[in-house]
gemmi code that builds the backbone of each chain (N, CA, C; Angstrom):
import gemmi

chains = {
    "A": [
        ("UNK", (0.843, -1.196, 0.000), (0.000, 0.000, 0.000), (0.884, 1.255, 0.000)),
        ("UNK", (0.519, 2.106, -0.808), (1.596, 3.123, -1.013), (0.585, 4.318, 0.292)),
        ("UNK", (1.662, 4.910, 0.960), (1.106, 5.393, 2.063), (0.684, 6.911, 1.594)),
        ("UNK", (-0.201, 7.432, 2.211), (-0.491, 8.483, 1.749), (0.217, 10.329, 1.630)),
        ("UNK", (0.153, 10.997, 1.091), (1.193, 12.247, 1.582), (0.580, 12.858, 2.435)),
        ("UNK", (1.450, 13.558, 3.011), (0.686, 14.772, 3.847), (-0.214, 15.820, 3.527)),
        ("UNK", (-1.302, 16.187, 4.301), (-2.491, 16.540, 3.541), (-2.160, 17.427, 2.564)),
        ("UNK", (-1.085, 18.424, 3.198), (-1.210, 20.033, 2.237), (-0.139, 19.954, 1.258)),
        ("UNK", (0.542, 18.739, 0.990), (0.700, 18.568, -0.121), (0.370, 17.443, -1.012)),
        ("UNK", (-1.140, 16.474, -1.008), (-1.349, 15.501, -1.392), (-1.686, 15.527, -2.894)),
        ("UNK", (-2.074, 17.557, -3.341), (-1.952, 17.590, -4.205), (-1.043, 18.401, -5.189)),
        ("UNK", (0.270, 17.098, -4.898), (1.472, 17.618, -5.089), (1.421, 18.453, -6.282)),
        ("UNK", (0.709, 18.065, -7.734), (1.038, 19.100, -9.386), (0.468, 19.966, -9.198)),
        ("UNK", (-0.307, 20.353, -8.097), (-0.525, 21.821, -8.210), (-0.172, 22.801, -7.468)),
        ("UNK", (0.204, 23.716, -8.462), (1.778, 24.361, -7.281), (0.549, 25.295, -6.360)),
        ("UNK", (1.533, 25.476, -5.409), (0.686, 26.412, -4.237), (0.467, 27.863, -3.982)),
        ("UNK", (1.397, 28.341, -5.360), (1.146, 29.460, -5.370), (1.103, 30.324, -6.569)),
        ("UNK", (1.016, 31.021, -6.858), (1.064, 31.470, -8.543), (2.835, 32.120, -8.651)),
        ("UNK", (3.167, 31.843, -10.514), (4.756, 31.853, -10.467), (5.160, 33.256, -9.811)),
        ("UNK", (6.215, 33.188, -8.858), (6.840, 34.037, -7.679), (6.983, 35.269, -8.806)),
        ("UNK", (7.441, 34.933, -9.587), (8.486, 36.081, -10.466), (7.370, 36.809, -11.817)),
        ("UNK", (5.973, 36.859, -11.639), (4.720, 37.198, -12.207), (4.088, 37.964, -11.132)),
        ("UNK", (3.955, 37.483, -10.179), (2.939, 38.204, -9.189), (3.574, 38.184, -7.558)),
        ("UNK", (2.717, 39.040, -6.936), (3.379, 39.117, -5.465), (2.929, 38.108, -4.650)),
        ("UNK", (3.799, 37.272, -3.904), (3.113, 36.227, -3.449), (2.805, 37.019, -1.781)),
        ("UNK", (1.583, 36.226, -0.926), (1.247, 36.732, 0.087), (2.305, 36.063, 0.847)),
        ("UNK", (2.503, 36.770, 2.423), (3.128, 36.127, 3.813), (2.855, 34.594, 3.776)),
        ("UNK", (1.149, 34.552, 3.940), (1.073, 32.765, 3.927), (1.566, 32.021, 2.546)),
        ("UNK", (1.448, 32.429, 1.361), (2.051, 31.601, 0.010), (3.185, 31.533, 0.739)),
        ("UNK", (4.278, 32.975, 0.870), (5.160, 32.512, 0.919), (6.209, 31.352, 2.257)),
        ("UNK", (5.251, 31.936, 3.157), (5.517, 30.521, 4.278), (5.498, 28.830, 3.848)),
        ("UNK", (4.600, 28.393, 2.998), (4.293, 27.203, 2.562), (5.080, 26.704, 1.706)),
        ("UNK", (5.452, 27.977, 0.680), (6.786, 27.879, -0.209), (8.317, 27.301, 0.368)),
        ("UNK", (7.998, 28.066, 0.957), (9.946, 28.614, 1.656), (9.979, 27.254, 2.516)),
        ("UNK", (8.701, 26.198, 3.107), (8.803, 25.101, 3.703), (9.216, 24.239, 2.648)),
        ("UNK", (8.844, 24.129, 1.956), (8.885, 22.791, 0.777), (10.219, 23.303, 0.162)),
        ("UNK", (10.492, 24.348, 0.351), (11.685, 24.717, -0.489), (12.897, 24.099, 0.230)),
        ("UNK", (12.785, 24.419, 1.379), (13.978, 24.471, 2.741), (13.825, 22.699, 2.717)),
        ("UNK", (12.979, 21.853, 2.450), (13.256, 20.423, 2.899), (14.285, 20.127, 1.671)),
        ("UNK", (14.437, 20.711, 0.677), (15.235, 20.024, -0.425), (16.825, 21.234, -0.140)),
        ("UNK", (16.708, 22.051, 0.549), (17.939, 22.809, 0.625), (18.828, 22.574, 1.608)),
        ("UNK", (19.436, 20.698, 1.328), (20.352, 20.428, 2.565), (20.814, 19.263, 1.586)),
        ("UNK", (22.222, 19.348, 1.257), (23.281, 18.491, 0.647), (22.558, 16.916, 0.485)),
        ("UNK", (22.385, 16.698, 2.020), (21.977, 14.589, 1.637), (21.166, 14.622, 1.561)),
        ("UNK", (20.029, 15.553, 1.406), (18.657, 15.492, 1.025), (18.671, 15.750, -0.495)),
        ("UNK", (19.340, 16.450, -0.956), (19.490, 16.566, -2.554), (20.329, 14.914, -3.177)),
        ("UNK", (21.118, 14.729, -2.594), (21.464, 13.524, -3.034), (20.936, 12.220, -2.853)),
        ("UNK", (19.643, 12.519, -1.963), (18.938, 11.045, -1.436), (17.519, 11.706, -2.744)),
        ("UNK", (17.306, 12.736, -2.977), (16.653, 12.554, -4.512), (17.085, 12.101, -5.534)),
        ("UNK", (18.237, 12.515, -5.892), (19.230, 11.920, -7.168), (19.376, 10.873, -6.897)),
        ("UNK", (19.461, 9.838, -5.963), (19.771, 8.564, -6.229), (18.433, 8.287, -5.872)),
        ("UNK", (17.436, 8.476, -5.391), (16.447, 7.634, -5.345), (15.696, 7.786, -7.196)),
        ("UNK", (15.589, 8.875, -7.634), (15.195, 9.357, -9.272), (16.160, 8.378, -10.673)),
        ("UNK", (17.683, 7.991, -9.631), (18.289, 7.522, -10.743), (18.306, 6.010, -10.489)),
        ("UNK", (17.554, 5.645, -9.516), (17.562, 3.914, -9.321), (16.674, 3.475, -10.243)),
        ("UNK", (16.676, 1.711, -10.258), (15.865, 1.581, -10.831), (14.553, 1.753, -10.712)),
        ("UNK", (13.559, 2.028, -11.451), (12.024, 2.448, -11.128), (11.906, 3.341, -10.437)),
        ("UNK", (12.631, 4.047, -10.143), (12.425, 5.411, -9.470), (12.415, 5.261, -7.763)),
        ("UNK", (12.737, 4.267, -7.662), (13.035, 4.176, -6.182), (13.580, 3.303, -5.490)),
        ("UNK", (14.000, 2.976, -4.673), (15.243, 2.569, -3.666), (14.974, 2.057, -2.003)),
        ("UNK", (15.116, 1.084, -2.000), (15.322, 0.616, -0.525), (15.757, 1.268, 0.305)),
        ("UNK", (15.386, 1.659, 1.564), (16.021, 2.519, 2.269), (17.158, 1.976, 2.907)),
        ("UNK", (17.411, 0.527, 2.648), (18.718, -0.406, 3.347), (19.932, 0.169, 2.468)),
        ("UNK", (19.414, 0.446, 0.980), (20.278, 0.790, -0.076), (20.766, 1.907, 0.026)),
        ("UNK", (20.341, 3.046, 0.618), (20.829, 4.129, 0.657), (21.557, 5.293, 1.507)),
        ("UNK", (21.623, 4.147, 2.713), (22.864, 4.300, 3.521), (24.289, 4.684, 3.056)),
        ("UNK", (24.372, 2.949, 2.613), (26.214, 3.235, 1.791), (26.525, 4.298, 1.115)),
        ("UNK", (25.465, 4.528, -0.150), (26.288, 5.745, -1.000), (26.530, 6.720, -0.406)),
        ("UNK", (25.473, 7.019, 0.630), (25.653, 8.767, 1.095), (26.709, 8.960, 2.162)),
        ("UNK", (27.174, 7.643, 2.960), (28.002, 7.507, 3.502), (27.724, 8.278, 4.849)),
        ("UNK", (26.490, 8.463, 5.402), (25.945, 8.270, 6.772), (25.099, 7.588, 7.178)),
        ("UNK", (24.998, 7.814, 8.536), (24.138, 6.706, 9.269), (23.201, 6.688, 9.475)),
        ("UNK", (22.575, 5.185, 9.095), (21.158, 4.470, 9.193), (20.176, 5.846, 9.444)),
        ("UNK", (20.748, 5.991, 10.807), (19.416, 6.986, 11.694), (19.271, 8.398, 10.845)),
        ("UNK", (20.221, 8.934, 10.417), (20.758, 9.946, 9.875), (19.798, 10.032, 8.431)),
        ("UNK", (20.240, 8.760, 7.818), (19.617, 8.922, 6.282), (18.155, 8.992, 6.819)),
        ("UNK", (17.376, 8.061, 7.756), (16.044, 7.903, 8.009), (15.297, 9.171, 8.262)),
        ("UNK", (16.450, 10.527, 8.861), (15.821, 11.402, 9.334), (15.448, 12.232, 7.925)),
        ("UNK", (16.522, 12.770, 7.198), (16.467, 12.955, 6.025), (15.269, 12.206, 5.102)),
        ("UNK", (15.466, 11.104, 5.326), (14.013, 10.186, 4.279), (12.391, 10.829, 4.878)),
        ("UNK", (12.782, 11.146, 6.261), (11.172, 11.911, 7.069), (11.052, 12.939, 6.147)),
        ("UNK", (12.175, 13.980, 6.673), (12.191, 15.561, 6.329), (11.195, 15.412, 4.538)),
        ("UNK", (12.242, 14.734, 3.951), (11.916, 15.046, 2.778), (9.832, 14.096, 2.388)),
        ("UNK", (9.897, 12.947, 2.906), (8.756, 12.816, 3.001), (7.072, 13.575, 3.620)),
        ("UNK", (7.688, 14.241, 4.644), (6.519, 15.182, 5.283), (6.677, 16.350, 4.600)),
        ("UNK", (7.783, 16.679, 3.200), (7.042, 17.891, 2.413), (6.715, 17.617, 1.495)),
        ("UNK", (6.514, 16.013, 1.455), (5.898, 15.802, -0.280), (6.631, 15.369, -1.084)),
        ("UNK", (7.790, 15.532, -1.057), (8.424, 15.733, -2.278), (9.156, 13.648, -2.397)),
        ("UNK", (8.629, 13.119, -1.458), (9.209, 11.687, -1.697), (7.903, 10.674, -1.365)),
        ("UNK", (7.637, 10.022, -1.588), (6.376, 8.850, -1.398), (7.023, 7.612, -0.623)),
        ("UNK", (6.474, 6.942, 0.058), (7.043, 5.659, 0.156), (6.396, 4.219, 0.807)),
        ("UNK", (6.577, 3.577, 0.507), (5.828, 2.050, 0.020), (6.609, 0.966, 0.990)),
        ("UNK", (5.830, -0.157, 2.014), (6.131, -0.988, 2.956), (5.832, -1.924, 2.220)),
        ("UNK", (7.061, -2.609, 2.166), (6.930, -4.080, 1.502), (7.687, -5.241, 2.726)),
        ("UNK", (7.155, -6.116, 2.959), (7.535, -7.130, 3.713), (8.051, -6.193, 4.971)),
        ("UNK", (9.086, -6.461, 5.274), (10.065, -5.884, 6.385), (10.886, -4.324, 5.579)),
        ("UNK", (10.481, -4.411, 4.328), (11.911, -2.870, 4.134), (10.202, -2.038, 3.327)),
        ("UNK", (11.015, -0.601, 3.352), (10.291, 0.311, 3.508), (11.313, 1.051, 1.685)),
        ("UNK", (10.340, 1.280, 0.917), (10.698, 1.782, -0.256), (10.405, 2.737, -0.501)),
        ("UNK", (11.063, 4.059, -0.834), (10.937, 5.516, -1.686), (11.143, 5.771, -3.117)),
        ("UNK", (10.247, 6.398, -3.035), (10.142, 6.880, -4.383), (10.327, 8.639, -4.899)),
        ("UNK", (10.633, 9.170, -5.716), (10.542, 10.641, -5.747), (9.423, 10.899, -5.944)),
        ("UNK", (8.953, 12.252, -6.303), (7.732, 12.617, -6.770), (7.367, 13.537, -7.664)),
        ("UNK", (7.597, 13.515, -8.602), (8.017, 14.357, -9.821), (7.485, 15.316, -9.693)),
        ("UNK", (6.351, 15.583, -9.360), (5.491, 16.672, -9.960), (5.466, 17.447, -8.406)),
        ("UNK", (5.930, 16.818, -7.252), (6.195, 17.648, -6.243), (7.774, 18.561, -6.487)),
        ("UNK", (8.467, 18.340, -7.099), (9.802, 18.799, -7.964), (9.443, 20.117, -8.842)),
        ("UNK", (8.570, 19.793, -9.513), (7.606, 20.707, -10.361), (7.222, 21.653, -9.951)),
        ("UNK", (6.305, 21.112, -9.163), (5.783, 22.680, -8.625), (6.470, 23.716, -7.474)),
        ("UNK", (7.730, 23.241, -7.135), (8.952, 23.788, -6.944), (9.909, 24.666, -8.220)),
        ("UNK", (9.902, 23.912, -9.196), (10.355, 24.805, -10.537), (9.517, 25.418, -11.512)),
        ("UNK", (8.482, 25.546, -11.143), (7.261, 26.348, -11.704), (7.071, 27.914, -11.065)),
        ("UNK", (7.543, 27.855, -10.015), (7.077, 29.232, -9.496), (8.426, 29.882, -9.524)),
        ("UNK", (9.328, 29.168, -9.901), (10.688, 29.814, -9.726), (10.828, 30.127, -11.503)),
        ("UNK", (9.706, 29.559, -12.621), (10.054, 29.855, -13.649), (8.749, 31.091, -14.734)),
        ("UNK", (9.098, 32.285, -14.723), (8.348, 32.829, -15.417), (7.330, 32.091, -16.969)),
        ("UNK", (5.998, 32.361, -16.756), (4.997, 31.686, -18.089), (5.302, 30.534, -18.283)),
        ("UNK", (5.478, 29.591, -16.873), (5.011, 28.379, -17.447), (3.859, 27.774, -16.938)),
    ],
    "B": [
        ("UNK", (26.570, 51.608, -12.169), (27.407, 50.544, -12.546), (26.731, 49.301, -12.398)),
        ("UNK", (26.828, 48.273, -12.317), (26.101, 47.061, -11.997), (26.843, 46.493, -11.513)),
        ("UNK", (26.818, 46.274, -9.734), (28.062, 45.552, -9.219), (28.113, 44.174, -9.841)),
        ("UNK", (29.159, 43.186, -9.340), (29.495, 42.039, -10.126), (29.089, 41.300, -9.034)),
        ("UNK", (28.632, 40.014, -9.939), (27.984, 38.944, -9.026), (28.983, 38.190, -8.243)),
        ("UNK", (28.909, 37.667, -7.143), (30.027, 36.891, -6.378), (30.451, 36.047, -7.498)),
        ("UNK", (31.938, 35.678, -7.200), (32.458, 34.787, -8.208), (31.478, 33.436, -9.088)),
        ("UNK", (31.174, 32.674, -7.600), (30.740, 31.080, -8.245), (29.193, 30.840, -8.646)),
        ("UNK", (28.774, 32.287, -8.374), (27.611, 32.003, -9.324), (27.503, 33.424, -10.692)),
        ("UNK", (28.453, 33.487, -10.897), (28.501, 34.850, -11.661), (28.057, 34.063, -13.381)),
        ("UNK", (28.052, 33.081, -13.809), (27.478, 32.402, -14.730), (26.450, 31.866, -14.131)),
        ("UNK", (25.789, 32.642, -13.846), (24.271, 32.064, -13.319), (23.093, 31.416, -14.394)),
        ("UNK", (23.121, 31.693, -15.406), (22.604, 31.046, -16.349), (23.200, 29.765, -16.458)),
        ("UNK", (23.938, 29.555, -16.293), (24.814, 27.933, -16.118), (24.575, 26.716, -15.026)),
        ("UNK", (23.516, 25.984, -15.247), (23.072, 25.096, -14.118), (24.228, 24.529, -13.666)),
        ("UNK", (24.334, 24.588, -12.248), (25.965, 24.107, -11.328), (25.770, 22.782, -11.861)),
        ("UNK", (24.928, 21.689, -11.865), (24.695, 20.188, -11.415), (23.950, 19.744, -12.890)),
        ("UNK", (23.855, 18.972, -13.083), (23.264, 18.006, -14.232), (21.741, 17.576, -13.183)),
        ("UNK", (20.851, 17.969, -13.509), (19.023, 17.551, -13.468), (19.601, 16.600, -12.412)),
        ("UNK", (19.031, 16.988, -11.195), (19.244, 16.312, -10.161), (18.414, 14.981, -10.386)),
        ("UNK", (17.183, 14.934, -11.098), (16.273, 13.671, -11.361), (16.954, 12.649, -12.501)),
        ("UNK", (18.036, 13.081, -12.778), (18.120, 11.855, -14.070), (19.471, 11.165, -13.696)),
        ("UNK", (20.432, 12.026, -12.876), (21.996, 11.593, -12.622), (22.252, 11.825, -11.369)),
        ("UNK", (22.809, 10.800, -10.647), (23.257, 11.019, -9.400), (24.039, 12.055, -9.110)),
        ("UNK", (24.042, 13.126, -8.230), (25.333, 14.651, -7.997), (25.714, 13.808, -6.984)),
        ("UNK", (26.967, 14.730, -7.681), (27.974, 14.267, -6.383), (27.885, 15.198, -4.962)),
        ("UNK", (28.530, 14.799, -3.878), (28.711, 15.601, -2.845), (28.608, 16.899, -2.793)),
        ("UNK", (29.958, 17.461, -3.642), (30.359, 18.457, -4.028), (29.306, 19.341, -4.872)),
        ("UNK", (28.646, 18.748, -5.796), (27.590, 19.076, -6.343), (26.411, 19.756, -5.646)),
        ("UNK", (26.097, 18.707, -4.432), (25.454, 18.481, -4.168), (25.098, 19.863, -2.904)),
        ("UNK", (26.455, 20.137, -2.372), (26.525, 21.724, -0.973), (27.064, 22.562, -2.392)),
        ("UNK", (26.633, 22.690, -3.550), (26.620, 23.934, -3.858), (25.536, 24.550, -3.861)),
        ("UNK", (24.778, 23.469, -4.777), (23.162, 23.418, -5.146), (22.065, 23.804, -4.061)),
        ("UNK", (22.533, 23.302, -2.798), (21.974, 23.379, -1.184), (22.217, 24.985, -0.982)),
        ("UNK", (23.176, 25.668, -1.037), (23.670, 26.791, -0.706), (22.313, 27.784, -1.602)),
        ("UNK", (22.696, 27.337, -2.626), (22.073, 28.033, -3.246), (20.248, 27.931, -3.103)),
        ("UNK", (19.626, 26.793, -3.116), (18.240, 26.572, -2.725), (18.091, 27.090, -0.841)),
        ("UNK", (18.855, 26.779, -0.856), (18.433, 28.092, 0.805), (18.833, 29.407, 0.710)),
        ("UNK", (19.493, 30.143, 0.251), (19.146, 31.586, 0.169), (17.749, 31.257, 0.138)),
        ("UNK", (16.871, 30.800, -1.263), (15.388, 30.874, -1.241), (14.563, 30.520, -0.444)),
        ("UNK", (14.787, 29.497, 0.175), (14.481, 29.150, 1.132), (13.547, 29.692, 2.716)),
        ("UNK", (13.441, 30.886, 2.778), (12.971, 31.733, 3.941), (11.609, 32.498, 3.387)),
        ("UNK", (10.676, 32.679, 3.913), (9.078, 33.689, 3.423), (9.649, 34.848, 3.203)),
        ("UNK", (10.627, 35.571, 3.815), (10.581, 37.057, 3.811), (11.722, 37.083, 2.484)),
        ("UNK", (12.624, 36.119, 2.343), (13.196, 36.104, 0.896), (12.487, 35.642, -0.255)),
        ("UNK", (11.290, 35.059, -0.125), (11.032, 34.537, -1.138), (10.276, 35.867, -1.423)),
        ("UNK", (9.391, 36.328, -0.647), (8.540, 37.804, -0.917), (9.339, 38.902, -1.314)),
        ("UNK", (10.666, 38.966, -0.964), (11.061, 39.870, -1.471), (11.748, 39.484, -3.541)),
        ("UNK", (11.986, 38.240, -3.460), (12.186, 38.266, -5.116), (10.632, 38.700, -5.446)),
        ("UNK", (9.567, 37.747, -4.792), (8.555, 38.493, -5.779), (8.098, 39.916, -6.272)),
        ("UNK", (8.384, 40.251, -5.161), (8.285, 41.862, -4.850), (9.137, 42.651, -6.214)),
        ("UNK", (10.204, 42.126, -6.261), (11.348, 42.819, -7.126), (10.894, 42.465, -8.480)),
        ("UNK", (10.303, 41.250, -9.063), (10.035, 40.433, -10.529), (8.583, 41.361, -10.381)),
        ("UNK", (7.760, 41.762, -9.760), (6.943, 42.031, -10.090), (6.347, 43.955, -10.199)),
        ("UNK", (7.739, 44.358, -9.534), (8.161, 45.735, -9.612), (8.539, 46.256, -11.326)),
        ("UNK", (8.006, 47.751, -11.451), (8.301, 48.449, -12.811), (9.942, 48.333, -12.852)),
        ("UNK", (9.952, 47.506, -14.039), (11.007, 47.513, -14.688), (12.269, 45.883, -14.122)),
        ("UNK", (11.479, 45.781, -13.384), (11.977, 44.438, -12.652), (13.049, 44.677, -11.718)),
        ("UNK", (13.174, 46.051, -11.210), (13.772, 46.334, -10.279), (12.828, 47.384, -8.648)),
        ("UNK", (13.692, 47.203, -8.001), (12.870, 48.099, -6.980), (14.232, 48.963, -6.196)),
        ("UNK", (14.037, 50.467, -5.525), (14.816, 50.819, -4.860), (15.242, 49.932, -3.126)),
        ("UNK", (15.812, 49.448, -2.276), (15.640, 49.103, -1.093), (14.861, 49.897, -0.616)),
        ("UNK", (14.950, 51.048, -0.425), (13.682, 51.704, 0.712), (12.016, 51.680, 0.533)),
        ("UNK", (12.028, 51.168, -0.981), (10.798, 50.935, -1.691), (10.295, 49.694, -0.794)),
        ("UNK", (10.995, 48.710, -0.325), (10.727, 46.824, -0.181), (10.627, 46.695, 1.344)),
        ("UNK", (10.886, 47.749, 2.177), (10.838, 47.692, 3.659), (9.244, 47.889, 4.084)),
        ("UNK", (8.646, 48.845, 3.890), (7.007, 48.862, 4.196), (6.328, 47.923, 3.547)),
        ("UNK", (6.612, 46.918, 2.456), (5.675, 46.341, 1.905), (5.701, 44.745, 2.721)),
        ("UNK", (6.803, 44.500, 3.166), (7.233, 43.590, 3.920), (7.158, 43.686, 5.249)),
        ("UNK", (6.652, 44.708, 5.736), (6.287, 45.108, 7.252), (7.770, 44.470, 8.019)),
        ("UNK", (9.084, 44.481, 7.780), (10.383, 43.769, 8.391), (11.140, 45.722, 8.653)),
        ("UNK", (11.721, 45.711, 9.767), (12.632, 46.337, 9.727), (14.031, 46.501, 9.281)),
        ("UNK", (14.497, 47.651, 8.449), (15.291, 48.294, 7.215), (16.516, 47.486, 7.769)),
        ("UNK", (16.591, 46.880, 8.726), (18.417, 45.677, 8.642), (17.777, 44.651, 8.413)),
        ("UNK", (16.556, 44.410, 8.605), (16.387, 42.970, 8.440), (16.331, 42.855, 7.007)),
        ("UNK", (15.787, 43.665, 6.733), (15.545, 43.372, 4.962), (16.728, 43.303, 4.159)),
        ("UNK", (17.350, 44.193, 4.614), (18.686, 44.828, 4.380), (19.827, 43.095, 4.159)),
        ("UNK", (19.476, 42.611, 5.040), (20.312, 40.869, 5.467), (19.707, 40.236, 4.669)),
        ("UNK", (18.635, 40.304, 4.290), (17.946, 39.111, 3.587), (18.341, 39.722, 2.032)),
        ("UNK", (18.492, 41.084, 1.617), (19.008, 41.207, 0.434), (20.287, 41.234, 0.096)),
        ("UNK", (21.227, 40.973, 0.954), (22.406, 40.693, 1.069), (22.716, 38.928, 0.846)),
        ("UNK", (21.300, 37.949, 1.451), (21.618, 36.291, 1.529), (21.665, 36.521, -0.458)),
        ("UNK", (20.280, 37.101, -0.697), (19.780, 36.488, -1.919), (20.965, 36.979, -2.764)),
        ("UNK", (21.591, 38.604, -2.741), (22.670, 38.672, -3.345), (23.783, 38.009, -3.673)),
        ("UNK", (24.612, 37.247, -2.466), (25.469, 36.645, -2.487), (25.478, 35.744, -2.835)),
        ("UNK", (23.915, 34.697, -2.832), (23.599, 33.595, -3.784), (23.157, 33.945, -5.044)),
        ("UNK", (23.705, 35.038, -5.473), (24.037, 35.083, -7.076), (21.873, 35.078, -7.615)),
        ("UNK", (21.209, 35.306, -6.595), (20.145, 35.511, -6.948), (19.379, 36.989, -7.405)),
        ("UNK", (20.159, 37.744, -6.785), (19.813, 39.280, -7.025), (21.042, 40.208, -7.445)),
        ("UNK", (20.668, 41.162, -8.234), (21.609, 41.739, -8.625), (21.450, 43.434, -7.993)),
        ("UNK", (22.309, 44.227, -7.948), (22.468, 45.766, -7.376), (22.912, 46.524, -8.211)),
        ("UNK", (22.694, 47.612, -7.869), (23.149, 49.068, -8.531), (22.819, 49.849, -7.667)),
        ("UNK", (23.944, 51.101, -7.951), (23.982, 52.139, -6.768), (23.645, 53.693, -7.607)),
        ("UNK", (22.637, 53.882, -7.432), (22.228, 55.368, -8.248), (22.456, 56.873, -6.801)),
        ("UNK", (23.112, 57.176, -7.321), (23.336, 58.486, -6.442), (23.361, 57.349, -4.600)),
        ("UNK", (22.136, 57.896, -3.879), (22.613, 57.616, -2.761), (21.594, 56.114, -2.342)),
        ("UNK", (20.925, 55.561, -3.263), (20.236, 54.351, -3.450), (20.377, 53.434, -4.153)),
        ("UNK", (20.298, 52.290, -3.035), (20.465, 50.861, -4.240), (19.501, 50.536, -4.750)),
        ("UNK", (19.538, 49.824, -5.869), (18.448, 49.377, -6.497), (18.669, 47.632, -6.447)),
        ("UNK", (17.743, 47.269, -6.550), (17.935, 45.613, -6.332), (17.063, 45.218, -7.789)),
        ("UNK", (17.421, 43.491, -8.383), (16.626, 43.618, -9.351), (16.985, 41.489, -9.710)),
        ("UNK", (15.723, 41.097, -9.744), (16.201, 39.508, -9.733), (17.131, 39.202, -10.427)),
        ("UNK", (17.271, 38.291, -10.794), (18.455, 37.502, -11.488), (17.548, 36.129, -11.861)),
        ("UNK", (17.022, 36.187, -13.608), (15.741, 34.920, -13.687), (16.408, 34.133, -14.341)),
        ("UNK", (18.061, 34.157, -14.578), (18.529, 32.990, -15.013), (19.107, 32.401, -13.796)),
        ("UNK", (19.085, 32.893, -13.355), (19.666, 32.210, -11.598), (18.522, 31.389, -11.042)),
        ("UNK", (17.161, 31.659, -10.950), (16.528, 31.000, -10.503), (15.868, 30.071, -11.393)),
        ("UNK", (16.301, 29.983, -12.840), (16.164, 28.848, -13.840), (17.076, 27.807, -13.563)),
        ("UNK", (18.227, 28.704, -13.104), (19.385, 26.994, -12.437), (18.726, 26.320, -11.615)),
        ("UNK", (17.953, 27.068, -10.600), (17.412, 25.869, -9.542), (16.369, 25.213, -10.728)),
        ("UNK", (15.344, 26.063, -10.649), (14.238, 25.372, -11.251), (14.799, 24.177, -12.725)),
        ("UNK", (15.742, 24.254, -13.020), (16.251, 23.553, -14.135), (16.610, 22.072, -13.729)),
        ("UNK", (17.686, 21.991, -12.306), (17.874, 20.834, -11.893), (16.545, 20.037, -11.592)),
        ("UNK", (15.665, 20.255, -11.139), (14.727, 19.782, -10.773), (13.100, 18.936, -11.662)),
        ("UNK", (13.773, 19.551, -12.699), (12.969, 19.287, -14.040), (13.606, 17.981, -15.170)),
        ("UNK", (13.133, 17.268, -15.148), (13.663, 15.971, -15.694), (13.652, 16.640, -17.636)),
        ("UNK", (14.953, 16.385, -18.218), (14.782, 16.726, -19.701), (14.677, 17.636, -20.021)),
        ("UNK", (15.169, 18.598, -19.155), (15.299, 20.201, -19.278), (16.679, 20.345, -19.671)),
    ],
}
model = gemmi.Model(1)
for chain_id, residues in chains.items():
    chain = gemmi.Chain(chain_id)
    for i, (resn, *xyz) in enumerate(residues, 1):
        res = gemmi.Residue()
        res.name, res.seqid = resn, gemmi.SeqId(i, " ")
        for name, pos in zip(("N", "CA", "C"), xyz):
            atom = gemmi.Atom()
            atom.name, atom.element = name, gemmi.Element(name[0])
            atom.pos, atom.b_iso = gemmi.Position(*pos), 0.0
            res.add_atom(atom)
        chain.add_residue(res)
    model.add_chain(chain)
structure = gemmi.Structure()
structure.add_model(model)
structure.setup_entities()
C-alpha cells in the first residue's frame, strides 16, 4: 500500500502558489513555499533525490541508501522523514523494508514558481 | 554601474549540477546546489524576489521593499544581502540608493535541476 502524503501537499502538481516572479506572493504563500523549499535545501537530502530518481524504477530501498551517502542508518532515516513530510518523496512498505520513491510533480511545482509563463 | 555577481555564481545562467532527477550529484555538487536553494528558502526572501520580478522595470529601490514587507530596514537589508550573495539578485547604486533587481537565469538553475529533460 503506497502510504499516503501529507495533507497540504497531497496535491502535489498543483503548485501552491502562482509563479513568484509574475505576481506578489502573500506572507502565507510565501511561508508554505519557503517550507517545501527548505526540505530540499540540505546536501543529503538533494542527493537522497538523485539517487532515489536515478535507481531503478524510481526508487530505492532505504537499506540501499545508507552506503552511498556515507551516513548513518538513523541519519539517512531522518532525512528520508524531512523530505517525506514535504511531499516531495512517497514511500511504500513491503515485507520488512520500507521503499521511496521521488515525486516528480512535487519537484515541479517547486520549478514552476521559480520559472516565469510556465 | 552594476556591481558584479560573487564569483561562483557569476554564470548564473549555467546550471551548477546536471538535473538532479536523471543523474546522481555528487557531494560536491550536491553543498553547492543546497547553498544556493536556501538563500530561497525563507518567506521574507522569497517575498522579497517576488516583490522585485513584479516591480516596474523588474527592479525596486531598497527603501521601496521595507514597508511592503512590514520587516525592519536591517532585516531586509540581510535578507538582500543572503539572496545577493547567492548570485540571486543583482544591485546598482544610483546616487545615494540601491536598487535591487532579480536575477531569472539564476533562478532557472534551480528550477532547471529539478525538471527531468530540461
Amino acid at each position: 500500500m503506497v502510504t499516503k502524503l501529507p495533507l497540504d501537499v497531497a496535491a502535489a502538481g498543483e503548485a501552491c502558489c502562482a509563479p513568484l516572479v509574475t505576481e506578489t506572493i502573500t506572507a502565507e504563500q510565501a511561508e508554505v513555499l519557503a517550507a517545501r523549499i527548505k526540505a530540499l535545501a540540505d546536501p543529503a537530502r538533494l542527493r537522497l533525490v538523485s539517487l532515489l530518481a536515478a535507481s531503478p524504477g524510481g526508487e530505492a530501498c532505504q537499506c540501499d541508501l545508507t552506503e552511498p551517502l556515507g551516513l548513518s542508518q538513523p541519519t539517512v532515516s531522518h532525512h528520508l522523514k524531512v523530505l517525506y513530510q514535504a511531499g516531495l518523496v512517497a514511500k511504500e512498505k513491503r515485507s520488512t523494508w520500507v521503499y521511496y520513491s521521488v515525486v516528480p510533480e512535487a519537484l515541479a511545482t517547486i520549478a514552476d514558481v521559480l520559472t516565469p509563463g510556465r
